[in-house]
C-alpha positions, 0 to 999 in steps of 0.5 A: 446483576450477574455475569454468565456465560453463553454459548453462540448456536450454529443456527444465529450465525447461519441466519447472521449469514442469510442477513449479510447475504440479503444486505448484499442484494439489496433492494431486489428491484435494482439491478444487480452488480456484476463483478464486470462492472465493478472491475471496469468501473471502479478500477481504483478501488480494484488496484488498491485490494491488489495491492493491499492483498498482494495478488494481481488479479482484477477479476478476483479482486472485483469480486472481493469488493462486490462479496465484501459490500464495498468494505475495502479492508474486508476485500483485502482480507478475502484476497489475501485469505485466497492468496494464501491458497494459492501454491508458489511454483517459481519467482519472476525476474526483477521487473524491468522499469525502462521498458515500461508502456507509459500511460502517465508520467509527470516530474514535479521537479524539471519541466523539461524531460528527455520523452516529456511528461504525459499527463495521460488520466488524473483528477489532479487539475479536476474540480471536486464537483459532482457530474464534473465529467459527465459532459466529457462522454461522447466518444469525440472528446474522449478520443481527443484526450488521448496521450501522443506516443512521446517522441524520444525515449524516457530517460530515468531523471534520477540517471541523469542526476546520478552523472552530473553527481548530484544523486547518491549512487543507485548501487548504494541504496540497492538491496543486495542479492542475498536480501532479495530473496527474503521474502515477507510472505515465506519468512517472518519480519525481524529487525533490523529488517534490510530495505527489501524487506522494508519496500515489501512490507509498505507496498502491501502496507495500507494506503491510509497509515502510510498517508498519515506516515508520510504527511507527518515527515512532511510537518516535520517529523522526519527531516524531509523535504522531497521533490518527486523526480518522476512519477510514472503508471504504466505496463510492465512485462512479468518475467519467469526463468523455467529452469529446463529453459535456461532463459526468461520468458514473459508470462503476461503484463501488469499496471503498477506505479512508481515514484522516485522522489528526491529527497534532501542532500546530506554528506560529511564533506561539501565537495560529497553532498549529494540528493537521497532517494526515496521508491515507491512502487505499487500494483495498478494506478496508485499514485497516493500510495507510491508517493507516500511510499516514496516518503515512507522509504525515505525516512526509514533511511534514517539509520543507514544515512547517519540521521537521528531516528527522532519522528515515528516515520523514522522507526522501522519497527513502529511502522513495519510492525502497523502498516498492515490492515489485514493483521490490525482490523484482526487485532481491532475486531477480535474485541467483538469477540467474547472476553467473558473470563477475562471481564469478570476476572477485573470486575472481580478485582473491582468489586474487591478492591471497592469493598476492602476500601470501604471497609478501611473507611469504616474502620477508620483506616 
């Protein structure tokens, strides 16, 4: 049998885009998707292309998931590709948490919040049964759902701890100016990487690789032992500062999802052991990504808080250098590429190294 070249005509991949297309349609009798649908209907998956491919923009996204089949990794790569069109005019200011409009907020660690907790919308206490929901549509139920305004201000759980001095101090682990401006996208990723860069790169990294990440600190490989402080998903303000204005102004809102977590104490004197923090924070209703994040964050810690780097969480360059799905499918799939050359030069090898062998046996070598 040989092995030859070919060569892929225009034609085949034209009619391979007519097969996607009329795949994409489906059976013409059904009612076609519209990207409305998918954006009012399918939130969840819309928040996680946002975040996946950096650019909040629900619309696009929507049409993404429609364009990709449902392919969440595809949808990703195709925002991302558009984001990367897109030009850079001004960066925002610092996103401004304590004025969040809270839609959700629950702690797992103190029962009694300044503010309270808001359950608002979770599957948390659901059972896994399908049509579970269905008997909640009519427009009195739902209105009875609704959260209640909370009746005092949310006071930051973390701050709480951090006056009583059983939290390690926020302007310890807060990256510096000059580390806030080094931004992933603009500049390439080299280690050590400082944790700014590090919280960038796990807030676009996939959801499913920093789930694997952060259950594995929690099976011990990663000396952690966490207690979510608060897990709050609401609407936050974006900021800009023009430069022929002086002062900020707000551009519009965005849905994200932020998770402190307390993790175990450390200190090298009793009288100084204090709880570490671990942040996750993410574009749209994620909360299984910011906790893992928050995980993730933590055991990157490793290094600066003086632990031993023994678990793959625990090594920045493992981790940082994997968590991206849109350069690991391009990684994974080029192999449906062709590798001709590269085939028949170890199949040359091969062959070689067959018949020298049985030329050895039949000369008694």
């Amino acid at each position: 049998m040989s092995y030859v070249a070919v060569k892929g005509g225009s034609a085949a991949i034209r009619a391979a885009h007519r097969l996607v297309r009329k795949r994409m349609r489906g059976d013409p009798d059904a009612p076609e998707i519209a990207p409305r649908q998918i954006r009012e209907q399918m939130h969840l998956g819309v928040d996680r292309v946002m975040a996946e491919a950096s650019l909040y923009d629900e619309n696009l996204a929507a049409r993404a998931m429609l364009q990709a089949q449902g392919d969440m990794v595809e949808a990703i790569f195709l925002l991302r590709a558009y984001r990367a069109t897109l030009t850079r005019f001004l960066d925002s200011t610092p996103l401004a948490m304590d004025t969040m409009r809270v839609q959700r907020r629950i702690s797992a660690a103190f029962k009694d919040l300044p503010g309270g907790q808001q359950l608002g919308q979770t599957y948390d206490y659901s059972h896994r049964l399908f049509g579970y929901f269905d008997r909640l549509e009519t427009a009195s139920e739902v209105e009875s759902g609704k959260a209640e305004v909370p009746p005092e201000p949310m006071t930051n759980v973390m701050d709480l701890l951090e006056k009583e001095g059983l939290m390690e101090p926020a302007a310890a682990c807060e990256p510096s100016a000059e580390n806030t401006q080094q931004d992933i996208t603009q500049h390439p990723l080299l280690f050590p990487t400082s944790r700014a860069q590090r919280l960038q790169s796990l807030a676009r990294g996939d959801e499913g690789f920093l789930l694997s990440m952060a259950y594995s600190t929690q099976r011990g490989y990663g000396q952690n032992h966490p207690f979510i402080a608060e897990l709050r998903m609401g609407e936050v303000t974006v900021e800009i500062t023009p430069p022929e204005l002086g002062f900020s102004i707000g551009i519009g809102t965005i849905t994200v999802t932020e998770c402190q977590m307390i993790n175990q104490f450390q200190a090298k004197n009793p009288e100084d052991a204090a709880f570490t923090r671990g942040y996750g924070l993410v574009f749209g209703h994620s909360e299984r990504k910011a906790i893992a994040m928050a995980l993730v964050d933590r055991a990157l810690r490793a290094g600066e808080l003086g632990e031993e780097t023994l678990s793959p969480a625990q090594d920045e360059q493992f981790v940082l250098s994997h968590c991206d799905n849109v350069e690991a499918t391009g990684f994974v799939e080029h192999l449906k590429l062709p590798h001709y050359v590269d085939f028949q030069s170890e199949i040359q090898t091969l062959r070689h190294l067959r018949k020298t062998a049985a030329k050895d046996g039949a000369d008694g070598v």
